[in-house]
C-alpha positions in Angstrom: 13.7 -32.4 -2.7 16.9 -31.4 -3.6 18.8 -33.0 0.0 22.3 -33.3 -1.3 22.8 -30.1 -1.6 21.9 -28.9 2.0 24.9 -31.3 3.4 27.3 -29.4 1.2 26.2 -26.3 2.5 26.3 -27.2 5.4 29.9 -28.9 5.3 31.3 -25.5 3.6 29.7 -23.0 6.3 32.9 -20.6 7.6 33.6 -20.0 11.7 32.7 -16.1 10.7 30.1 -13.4 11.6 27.5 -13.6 9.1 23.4 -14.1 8.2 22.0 -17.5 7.6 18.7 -18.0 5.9 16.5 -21.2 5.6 14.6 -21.9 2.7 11.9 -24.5 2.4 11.0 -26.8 -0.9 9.0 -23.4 -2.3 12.1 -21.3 -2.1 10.3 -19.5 0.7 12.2 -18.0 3.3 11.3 -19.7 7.0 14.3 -18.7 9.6 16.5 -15.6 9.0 19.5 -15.1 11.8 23.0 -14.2 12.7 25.9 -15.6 14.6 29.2 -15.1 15.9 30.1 -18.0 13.7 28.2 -19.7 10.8 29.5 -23.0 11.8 29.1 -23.4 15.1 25.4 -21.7 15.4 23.6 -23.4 11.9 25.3 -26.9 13.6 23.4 -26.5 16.1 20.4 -27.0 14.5 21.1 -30.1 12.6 21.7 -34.0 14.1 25.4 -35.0 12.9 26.5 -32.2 10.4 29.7 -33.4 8.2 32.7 -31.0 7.6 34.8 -30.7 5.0 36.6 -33.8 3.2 33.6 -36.3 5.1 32.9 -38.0 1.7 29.2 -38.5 2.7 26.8 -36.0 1.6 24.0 -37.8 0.3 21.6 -37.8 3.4 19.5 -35.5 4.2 20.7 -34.2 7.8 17.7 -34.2 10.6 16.9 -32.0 13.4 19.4 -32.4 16.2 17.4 -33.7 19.7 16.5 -31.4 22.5 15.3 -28.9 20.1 11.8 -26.7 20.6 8.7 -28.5 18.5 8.7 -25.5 16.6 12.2 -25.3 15.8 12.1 -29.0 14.7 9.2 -28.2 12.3 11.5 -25.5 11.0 14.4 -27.7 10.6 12.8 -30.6 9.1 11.3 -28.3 6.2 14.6 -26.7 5.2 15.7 -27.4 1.8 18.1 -24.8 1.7 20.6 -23.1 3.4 21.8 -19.5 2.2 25.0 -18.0 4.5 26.2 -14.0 4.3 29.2 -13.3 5.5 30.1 -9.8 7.3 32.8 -8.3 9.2 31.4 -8.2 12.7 28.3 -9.0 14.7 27.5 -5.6 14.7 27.1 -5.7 10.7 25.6 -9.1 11.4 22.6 -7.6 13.6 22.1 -4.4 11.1 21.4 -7.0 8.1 19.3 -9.4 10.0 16.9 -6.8 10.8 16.8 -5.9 6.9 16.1 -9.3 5.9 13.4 -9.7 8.1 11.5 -6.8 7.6 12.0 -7.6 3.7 10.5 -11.8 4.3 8.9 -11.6 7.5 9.7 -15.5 8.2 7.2 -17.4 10.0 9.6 -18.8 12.0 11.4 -15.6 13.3 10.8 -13.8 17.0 7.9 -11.2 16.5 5.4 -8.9 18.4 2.2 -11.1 18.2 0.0 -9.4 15.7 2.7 -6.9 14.8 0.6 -5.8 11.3 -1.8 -4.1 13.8 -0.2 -2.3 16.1 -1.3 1.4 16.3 1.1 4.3 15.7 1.0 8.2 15.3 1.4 9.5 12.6 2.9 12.8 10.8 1.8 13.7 6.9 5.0 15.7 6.5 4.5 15.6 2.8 1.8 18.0 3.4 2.0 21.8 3.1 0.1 21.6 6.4 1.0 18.3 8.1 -1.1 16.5 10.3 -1.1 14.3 13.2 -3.6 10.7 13.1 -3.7 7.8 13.8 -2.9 5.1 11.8 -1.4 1.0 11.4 0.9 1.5 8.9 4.2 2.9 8.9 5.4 2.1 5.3 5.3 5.8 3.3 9.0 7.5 3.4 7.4 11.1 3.4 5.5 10.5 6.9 7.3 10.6 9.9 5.8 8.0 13.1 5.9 7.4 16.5 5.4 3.8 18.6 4.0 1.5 18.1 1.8 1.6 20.8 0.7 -1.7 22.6 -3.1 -0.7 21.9 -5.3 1.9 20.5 -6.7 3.8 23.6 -3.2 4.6 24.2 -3.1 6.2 20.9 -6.2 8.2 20.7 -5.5 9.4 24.7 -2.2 11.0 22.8 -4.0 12.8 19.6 -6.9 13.9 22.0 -4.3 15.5 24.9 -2.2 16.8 21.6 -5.8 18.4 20.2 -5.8 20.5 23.2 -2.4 21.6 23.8 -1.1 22.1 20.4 -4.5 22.4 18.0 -3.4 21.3 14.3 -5.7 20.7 11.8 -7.7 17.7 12.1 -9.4 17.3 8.5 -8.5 15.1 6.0 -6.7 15.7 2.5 -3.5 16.7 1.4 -4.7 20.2 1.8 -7.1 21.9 4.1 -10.0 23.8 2.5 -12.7 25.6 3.2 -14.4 27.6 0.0 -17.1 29.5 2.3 -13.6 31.3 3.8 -15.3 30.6 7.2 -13.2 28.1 9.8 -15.0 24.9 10.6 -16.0 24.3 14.4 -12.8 23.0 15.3 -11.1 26.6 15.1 -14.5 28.0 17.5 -13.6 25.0 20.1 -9.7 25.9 20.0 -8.6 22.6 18.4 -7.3 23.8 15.2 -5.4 27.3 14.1 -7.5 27.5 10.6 -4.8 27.2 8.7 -7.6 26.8 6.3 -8.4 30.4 5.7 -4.9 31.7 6.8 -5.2 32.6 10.5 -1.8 30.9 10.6 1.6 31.3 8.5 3.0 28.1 6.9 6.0 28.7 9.3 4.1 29.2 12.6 2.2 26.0 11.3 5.5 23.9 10.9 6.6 25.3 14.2 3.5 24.1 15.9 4.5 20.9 14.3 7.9 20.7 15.7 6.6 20.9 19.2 4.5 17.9 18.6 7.3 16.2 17.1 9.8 17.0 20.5 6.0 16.0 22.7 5.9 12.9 21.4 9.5 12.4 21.5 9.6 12.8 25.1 12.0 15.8 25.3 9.4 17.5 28.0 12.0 19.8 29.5 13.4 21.4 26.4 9.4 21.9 25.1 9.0 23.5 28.6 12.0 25.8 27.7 10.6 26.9 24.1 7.4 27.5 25.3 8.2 29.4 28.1 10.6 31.4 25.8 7.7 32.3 23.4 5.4 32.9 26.2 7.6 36.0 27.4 8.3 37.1 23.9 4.8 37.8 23.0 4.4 39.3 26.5 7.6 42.0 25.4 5.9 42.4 22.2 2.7 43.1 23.4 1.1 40.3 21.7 -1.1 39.2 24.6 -3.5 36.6 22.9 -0.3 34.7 22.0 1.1 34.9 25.2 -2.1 33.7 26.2 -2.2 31.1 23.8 1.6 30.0 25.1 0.8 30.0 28.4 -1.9 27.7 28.3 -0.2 25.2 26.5 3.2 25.7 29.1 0.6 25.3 31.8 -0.9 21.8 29.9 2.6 20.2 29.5 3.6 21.1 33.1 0.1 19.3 34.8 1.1 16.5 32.6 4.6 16.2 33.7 2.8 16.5 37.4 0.5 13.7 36.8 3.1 11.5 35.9 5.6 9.5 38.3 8.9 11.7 38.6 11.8 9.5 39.0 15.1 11.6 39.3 15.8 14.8 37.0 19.3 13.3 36.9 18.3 10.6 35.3 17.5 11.7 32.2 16.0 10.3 28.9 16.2 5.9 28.8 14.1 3.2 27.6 13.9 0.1 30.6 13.6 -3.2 28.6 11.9 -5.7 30.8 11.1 -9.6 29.4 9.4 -12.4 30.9 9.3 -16.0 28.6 7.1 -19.1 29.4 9.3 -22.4 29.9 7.8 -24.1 27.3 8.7 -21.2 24.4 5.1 -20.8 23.4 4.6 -17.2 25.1 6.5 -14.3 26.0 5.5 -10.5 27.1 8.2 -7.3 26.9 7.9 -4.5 29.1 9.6 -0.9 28.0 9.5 1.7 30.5 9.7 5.3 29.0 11.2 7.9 31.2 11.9 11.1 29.6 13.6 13.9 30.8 13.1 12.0 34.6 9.6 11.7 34.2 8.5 8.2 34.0 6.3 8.9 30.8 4.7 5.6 29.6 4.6 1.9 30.1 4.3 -0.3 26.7 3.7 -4.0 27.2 3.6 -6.5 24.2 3.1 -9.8 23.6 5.9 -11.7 21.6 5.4 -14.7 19.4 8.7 -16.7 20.5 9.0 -19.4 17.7 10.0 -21.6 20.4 13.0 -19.8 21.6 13.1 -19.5 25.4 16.3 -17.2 25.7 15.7 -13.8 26.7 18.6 -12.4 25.0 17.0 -13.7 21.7 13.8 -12.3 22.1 15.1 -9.0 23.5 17.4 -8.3 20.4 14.4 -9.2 18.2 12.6 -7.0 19.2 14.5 -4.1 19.5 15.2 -4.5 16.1 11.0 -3.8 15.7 10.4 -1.3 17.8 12.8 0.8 17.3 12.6 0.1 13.2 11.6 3.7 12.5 14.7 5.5 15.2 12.3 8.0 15.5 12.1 7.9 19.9 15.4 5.8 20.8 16.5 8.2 23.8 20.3 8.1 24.7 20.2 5.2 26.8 18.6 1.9 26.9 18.8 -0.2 30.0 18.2 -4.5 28.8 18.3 -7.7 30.8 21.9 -8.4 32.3 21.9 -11.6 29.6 21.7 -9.6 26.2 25.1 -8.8 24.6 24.8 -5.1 24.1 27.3 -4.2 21.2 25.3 -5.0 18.1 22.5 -3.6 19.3 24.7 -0.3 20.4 25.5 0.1 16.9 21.9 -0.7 15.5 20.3 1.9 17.3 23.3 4.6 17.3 22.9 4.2 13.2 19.1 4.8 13.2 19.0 7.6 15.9 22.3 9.3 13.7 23.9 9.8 17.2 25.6 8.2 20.1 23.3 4.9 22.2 24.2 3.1 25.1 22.9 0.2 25.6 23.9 -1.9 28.7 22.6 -3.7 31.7 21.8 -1.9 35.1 23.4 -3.3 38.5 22.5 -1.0 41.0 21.0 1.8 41.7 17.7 3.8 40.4 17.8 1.6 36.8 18.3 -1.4 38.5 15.2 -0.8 40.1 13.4 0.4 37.2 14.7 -3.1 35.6 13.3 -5.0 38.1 10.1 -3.4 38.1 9.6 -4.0 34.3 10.5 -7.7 34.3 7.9 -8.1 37.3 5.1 -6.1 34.9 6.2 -8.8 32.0 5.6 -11.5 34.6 2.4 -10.2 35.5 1.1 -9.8 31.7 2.5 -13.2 31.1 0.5 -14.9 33.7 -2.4 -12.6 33.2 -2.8 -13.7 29.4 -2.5 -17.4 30.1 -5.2 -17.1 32.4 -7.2 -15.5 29.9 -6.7 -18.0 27.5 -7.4 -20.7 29.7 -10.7 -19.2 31.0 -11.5 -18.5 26.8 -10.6 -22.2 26.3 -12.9 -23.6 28.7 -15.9 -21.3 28.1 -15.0 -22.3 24.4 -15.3 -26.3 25.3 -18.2 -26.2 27.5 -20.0 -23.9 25.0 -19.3 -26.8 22.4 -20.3 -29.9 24.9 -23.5 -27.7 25.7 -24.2 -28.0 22.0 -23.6 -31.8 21.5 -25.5 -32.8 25.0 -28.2 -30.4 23.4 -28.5 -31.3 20.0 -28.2 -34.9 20.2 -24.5 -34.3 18.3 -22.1 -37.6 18.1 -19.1 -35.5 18.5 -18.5 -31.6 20.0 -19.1 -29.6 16.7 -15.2 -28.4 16.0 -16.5 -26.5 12.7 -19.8 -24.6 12.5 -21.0 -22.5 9.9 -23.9 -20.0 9.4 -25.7 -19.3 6.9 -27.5 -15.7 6.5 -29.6 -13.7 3.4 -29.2 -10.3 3.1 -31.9 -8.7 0.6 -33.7 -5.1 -0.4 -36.5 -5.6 -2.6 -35.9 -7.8 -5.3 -32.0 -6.8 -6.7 -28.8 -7.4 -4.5 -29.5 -10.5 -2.8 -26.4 -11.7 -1.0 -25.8 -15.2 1.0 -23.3 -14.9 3.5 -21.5 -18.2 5.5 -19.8 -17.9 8.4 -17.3 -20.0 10.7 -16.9 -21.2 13.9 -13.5 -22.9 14.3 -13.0 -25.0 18.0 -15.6 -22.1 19.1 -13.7 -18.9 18.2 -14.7 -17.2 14.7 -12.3 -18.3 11.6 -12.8 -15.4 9.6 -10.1 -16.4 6.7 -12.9 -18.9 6.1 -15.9 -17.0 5.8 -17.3 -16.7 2.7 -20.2 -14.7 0.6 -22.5 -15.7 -2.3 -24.2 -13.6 -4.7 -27.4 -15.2 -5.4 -28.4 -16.0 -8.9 -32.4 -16.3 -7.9 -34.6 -13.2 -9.2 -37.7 -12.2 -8.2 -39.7 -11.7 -5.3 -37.8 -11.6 -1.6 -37.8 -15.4 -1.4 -35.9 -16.8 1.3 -36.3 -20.4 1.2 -35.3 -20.1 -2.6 -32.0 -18.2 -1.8 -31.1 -20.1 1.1 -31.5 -23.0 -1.0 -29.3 -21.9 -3.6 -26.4 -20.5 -1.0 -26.9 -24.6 0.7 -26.9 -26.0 -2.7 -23.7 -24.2 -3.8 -21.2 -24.8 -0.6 -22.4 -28.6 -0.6 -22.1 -29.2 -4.7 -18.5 -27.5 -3.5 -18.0 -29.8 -0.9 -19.2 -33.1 -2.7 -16.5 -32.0 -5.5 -13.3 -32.2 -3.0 -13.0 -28.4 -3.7 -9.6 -27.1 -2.6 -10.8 -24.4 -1.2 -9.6 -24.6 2.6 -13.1 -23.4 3.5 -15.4 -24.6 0.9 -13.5 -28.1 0.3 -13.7 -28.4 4.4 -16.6 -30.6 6.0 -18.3 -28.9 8.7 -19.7 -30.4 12.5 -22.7 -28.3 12.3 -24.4 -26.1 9.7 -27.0 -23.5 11.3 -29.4 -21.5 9.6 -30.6 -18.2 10.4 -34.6 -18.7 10.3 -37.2 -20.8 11.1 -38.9 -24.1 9.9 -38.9 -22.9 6.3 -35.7 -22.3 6.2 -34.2 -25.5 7.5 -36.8 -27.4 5.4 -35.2 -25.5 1.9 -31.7 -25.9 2.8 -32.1 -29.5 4.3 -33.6 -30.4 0.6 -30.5 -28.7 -1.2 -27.9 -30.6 1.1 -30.0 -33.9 -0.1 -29.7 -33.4 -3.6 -26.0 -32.2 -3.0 -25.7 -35.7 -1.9 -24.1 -34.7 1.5 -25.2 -35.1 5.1 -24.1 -33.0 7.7 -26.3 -32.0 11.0 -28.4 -28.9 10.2 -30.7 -27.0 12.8 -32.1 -22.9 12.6 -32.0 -20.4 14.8 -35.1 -18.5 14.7 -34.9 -14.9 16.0 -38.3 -14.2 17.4 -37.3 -16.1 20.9 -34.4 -17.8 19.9 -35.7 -21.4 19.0 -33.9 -24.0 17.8 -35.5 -26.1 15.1 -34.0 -29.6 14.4 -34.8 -32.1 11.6 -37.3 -34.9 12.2 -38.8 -32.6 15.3 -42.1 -31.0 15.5 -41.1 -29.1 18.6 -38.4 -26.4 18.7 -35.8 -26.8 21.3 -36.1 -23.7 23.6 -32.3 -23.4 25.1 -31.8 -21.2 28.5 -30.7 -17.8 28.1 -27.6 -18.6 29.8 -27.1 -21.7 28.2 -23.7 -21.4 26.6 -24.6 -23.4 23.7 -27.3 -21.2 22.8 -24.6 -18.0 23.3 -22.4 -20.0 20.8 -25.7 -20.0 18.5 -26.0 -16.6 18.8 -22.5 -15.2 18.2 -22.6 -16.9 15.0 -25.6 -16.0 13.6 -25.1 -12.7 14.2 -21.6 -12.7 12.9 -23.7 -14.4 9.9 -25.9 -11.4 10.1 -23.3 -8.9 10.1 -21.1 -10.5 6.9 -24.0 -10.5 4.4 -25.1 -7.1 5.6 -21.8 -5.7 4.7 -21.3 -7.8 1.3 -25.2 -6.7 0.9 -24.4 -2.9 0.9 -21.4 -3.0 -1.1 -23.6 -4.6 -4.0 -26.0 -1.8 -3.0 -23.6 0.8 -3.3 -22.0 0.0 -6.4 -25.5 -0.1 -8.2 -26.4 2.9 -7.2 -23.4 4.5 -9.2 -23.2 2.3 -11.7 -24.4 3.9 -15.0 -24.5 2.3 -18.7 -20.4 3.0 -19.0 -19.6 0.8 -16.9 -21.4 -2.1 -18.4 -20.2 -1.4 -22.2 -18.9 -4.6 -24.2 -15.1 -4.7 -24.5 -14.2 -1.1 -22.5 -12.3 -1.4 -19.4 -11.0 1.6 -17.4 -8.2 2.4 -20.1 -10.5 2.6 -23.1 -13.8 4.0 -20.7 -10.4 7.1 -20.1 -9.5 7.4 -23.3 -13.4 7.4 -24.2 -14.4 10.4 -21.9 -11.1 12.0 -23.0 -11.9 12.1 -26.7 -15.9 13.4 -26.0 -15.2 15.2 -23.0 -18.5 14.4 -21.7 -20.7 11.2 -21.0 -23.6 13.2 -23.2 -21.8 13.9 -25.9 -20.3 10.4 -25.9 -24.3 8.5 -25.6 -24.8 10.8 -28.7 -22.1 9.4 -30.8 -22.5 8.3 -34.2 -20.6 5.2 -35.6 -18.3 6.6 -37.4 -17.3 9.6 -34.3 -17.1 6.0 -32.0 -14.6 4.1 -34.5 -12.4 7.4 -34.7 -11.9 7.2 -30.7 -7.7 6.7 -30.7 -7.1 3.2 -29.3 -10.7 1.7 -30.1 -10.9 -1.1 -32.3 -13.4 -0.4 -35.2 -15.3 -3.6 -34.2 -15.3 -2.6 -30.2 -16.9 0.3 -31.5 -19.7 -1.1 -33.3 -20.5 -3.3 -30.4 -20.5 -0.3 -28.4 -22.9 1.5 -30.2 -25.3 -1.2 -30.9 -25.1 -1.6 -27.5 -26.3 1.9 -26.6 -28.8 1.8 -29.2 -30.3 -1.2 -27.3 -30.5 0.6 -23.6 -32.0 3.8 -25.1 -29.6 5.8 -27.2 -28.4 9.2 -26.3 -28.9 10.1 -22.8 -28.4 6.3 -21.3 -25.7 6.5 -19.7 -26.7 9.0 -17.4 -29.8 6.2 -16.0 -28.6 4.5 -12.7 -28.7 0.7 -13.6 -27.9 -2.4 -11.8 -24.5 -3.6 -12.6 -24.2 -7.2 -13.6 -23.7 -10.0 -10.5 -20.3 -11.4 -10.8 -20.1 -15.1 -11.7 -20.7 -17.4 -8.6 
C-alpha cells in the first residue's frame, strides 16, 4: 500500500474551495466532496495530519476519533487522496455533483435504492413522442420528470394524463397501423390516432407541450391555454374541438379542486423537509410540491446517510439528485434553516437556465409548510424502523422455529433450495436459491443446466445439480455463492429426492443438514426418519420453507423457458462451426437467403468475402451431415452451454 504518499498529500492540501476524492488500494473512487477549504475539511478526517516542512511522512495517518463507523471504514481504506481546486463553493458544489454521478462512491449520501426509482418519461426523438414509464433517465433525446418515491404514483400520473390529454400509447419509434383502421384506444378517447393521421404532427407536439407544462406543475398557465383554445374553436365553429377542450379544462380544474389550495399568492416552490436518525444509519426527505398555490404532491424518500448525521449534508446531496435532470425546479425552494443556500442557488439556477432562490422560511405560510414536511420525514423515519424491526423479528423467530424443529445446532443463517424445471426430455434446468439471515439473497442465486438426458428423471437431475454445488464447495470455489457453506440445504420433493441428493453430497465429501419439502401437504422429510415432520400451517418455520421453495420454483421456471425459447428459434445457423454473428451477416448477405445458402456448393461457400477457405469446408461438411439443402430451416435444439 503505497502510505507515504497519502501524508504528502495530505501535508500539501491548500485552505481553498475545491473537490477532494478518496481512492482505495484498487484505485476505486470511495468518498467524493467539497469544502470551503481543502485543509481544514480533509483534516478532519484523519488523527494527527502533518503540514508542511513536518519531516515525517512515513506513517500512514489513521482515522481521527469520534468519527461515524462508516466513515472510519472509509478512512481507514484510503490510499489516495486526489484535491481540485475551484474558485468558489458554488463551482465547488456544481463539480461534486458531476463526479458523483460519474463514480457513484459507496461512501457518498444517496436515495436508498436510487437505480430504481420510477420516472416519466418523454421519447422526444420521436416523430410522435410518447409519454411511459420508465427507471432510467440516461438517453439525451428523452426528456423526464421525478423521480417519483414509488411506482403507483407514477402510473396514477400516465392513467389521469391518458384521459385528459390522450397521446399515443403503443410502442416503437413510430406508430403504425397497416389496416388504416385506429386501434381501440382512439374508440375509448385515449389516443388521437396519429396512426392513420386524424392528427397533424403540430397539433400532436402541441398536445405534447401541455403534458410537458402538467407535469411541470404550471396548472394556471395550462388552465389559460386551454381555455384560450376552447373559445377559439367555439368562434370557428369547430364544436367537436371545443368539445374536446372543454373536457380536458374541466379535468385539470377537478384536479386542482381535489387538491389542498394553499394561497394563490404563493406561487410555484418545492418545501424540503429532513429527518436523520442519531446514530447516521437512516434518514427520510420530505419535498412538498405546490404549484401555482396548489399543494400538488408529497414525495418522501429514504436516504442512505453514509454515516453523516448533519442535515445540511444530506439536504445538499440530495438536491443535487433530484433535481439532476432541472426539468421541475420551480422558482423557489424553501430548505431546513441549517443548509447554506448559495451553492445550491447557483446549482439549480444553472440547470433550470433561469433565476432560483433557495433559502430558509421563518415565518409565515412556508414556515408552516416547513414544519409540516420535517414532521412527515419524522413520521416515515419512525415508521420504517418499525418495519424493520417487526421484519427482523418475524425473520429470527422464523429461523429459531426451524432449528427447535429440525433438530438444527445453530439458527440456519444460509439456506438454499434446490428446484428442477423440465418439459419432456430437452431443457432440463436446476435452479438454487438463497436465504440470507431469512430475507432472499438473490446476487447469490444460481442456475444449472443439466447435463443428464433422457427420460424426466428427477432424482438423476437433482443429483447432478447437488453433486455440482458441493464438488464446488469442497474445491474452496471463489465464487461468493458457490464457494459459501450453507446452514440448511432443502429440496423441493419428497423421499426420493432427498435420498439422490443426500447420496451426491456424500460422494462430494461434504456434510451439511438436508431435509425436502414435499408439495402434496407440505411434509418435511429429514434423514435417518421414517416419518415426515408435519409443521403447522402457521408455523413460521414452515412459511420460511415455503417462501424459498417457491422462490426455487420460480428461478428454474424462468431459466427453464429461456432454454425453451431459444430452442424453439434456434435453426442449423446458429449452430455452424466457426460462424459467429459477423460471419452468419456477411453469410446471409452474400446468399440473400437461408435456402439458397443450405444449397451451397463448396466452392460458392469458400467465395463468401471474409470466410476462411477451411471455415468453409467445415461448414459445409457440416451441413451435409444434418441433411443438406433445406436444414437450416428445421427447428433444432441448440447446444447446453458448458456447466
Amino acid at each position: 500500500m503505497a502510505t507515504a504518499p497519502l501524508r504528502e498529500q495530505l501535508a500539501a492540501l491548500p485552505d481553498a474551495p475545491g473537490v477532494y476524492i478518496y481512492r482505495d488500494a484498487s484505485e476505486r473512487v470511495m468518498y467524493v466532496g467539497k469544502a470551503k477549504s481543502l485543509r481544514k475539511r480533509v483534516f478532519s478526517y484523519f488523527e494527527a495530519p502533518v503540514r508542511p516542512g513536518d519531516g515525517d511522512v512515513t506513517s500512514h495517518p489513521g482515522p481521527r476519533s469520534g468519527l461515524h463507523p462508516r466513515t472510519v471504514e472509509m478512512v481507514s481504506r484510503v490510499t489516495r487522496l486526489e484535491a481540485l481546486v475551484v474558485n468558489t463553493e458554488e463551482e465547488a458544489l456544481i463539480l461534486e455533483g458531476n463526479l458523483i454521478s460519474t463514480h457513484r462512491p459507496p461512501f457518498n449520501v444517496k436515495l436508498r435504492d436510487d437505480k430504481s426509482y420510477p420516472y416519466i418519461g418523454i421519447s422526444m426523438d420521436e416523430a410522435y413522442p410518447r409519454v411511459y414509464f420508465t427507471r432510467e433517465r440516461r438517453r439525451r433525446d428523452r426528456v423526464y420528470f421525478g423521480p417519483f418515491s414509488n411506482a403507483s404514483k407514477v402510473r396514477e400520473t400516465l392513467s389521469l394524463i391518458g384521459k385528459i390529454f390522450p397521446s399515443r400509447p403503443c410502442e416503437g419509434a413510430e406508430p403504425g397501423r397497416p389496416s388504416g383502421i385506429p386501434c381501440l384506444d382512439y374508440h375509448i378517447k385515449r389516443c388521437m390516432a396519429p396512426c392513420v393521421d386524424y392528427i397533424s404532427k403540430d397539433d400532436y407536439r402541441g398536445l405534447i407541450d401541455q403534458i410537458m407544462a402538467f407535469l411541470s406543475g404550471r396548472y394556471r398557465g395550462l388552465e389559460s391555454d386551454l381555455e384560450v383554445q376552447m373559445k377559439q374553436a367555439a368562434a370557428e365553429q369547430r364544436f367537436e374541438d371545443a368539445a374536446l377542450f372543454r373536457n380536458r379544462l374541466n379535468a385539470v380544474r377537478h384536479l386542482m379542486e381535489r387538491q389542498l389550495a394553499i394561497s394563490d399568492s404563493m406561487g410555484s416552490v418545492d418545501v424540503i423537509g429532513v429527518a436523520v436518525d442519531s446514530d447516521g444509519e437512516a434518514a427520510n426527505v420530505q419535498v412538498l410540491q405546490v404549484r401555482d398555490g396548489v399543494l400538488g404532491d408529497r414525495q418522501s424518500f429514504f436516504i442512505d446517510p453514509a454515516g453523516a448525521t448533519d442535515p445540511s449534508m444530506i439536504v445538499e446531496q440530495f438536491v443535487l439528485e433530484y433535481y439532476a435532470l432541472g426539468l421541475a425546479i420551480p422558482p423557489l425552494v424553501v430548505v431546513p434553516q441549517s443548509v447554506e443556500t448559495n451553492a445550491i442557488e447557483a446549482l439549480l439556477a444553472e440547470r433550470r437556465q433561469s433565476g432560483v432562490e433557495v433559502r430558509a422560511s421563518e415565518r409565515g405560510e412556508k414556515r408552516r409548510m416547513q414544519e409540516m414536511a420535517e414532521r412527515n420525514a419524522q413520521l416515515a423515519l419512525d415508521q420504517d424502523r418499525a418495519r424493520v424491526a417487526r421484519t427482523r423479528d418475524r425473520r429470527t423467530a422464523a429461523l429459531g422455529d426451524l432449528q427447535e424443529r429440525l433438530g438444527l445446532d445453530a439458527p440456519p443463517l444460509r439456506i438454499e433450495c434446490y428446484d428442477i424445471s423440465i418439459l419432456g426430455p430437452t431443457y432440463a434446468v436446476a435452479s438454487m436459491t438463497v436465504l440470507i439471515g431469512a430475507a432472499p439473497a438473490k446476487a447469490h442465486y444460481r442456475s444449472f443446466t443439466m447435463q443428464h438426458e433422457g427420460d424426466a428423471n428427477d432424482f438423476a437431475r437433482i443429483g447432478e445439480a447437488i453433486g455440482r454445488r458441493m464438488a464446488r464447495l469442497a474445491a474452496g470455489d471463489t465464487d461468493p455463492s458457490l464457494g459459501a457453506r450453507p446452514s440448511l440445504v432443502v429440496i423441493d420433493g419428497g423421499k426420493g429426492q432427498l435420498g439422490a441428493a443426500l447420496r451426491a453430497m456424500r460422494e462430494a465429501g461434504v456434510d451439511v443438514p438436508m431435509v425436502s419439502l414435499a408439495k402434496r401437504i407440505e411434509e418435511v422429510f429429514v434423514p435417518g426418519r421414517s416419518e415426515p415432520i408435519l409443521m403447522p400451517e402457521d408455523s413460521p418455520g414452515l412459511r420460511l420453507l415455503q417462501q424459498v421453495r417457491d422462490e426455487a420454483h420460480r428461478f428454474a421456471l424462468r431459466h427453464h423457458r429461456t432454454l425453451r425459447g431459444k430452442g424453439m428459434t434456434a435453426s442449423a445457423m446458429d449452430s455452424l462451426p466457426g460462424i459467429g454473428p459477423a460471419r452468419r451477416r456477411a453469410i446471409l448477405q452474400h446468399f440473400g437467403s437461408p435456402e439458397r445458402f443450405m444449397a451451397a456448393t463448396r466452392d460458392e461457400l469458400e467465395a463468401v468475402p471474409g470466410l476462411p477457405p477451411k471455415v468453409a469446408r467445415d461448414v459445409y461438411e457440416y451441413l451435409n451431415k444434418i441433411g443438406g439443402p433445406g436444414a437450416g430451416l428445421r427447428r433444432v435444439p441448440p447446444r447446453p452451454p458448458r456447466p
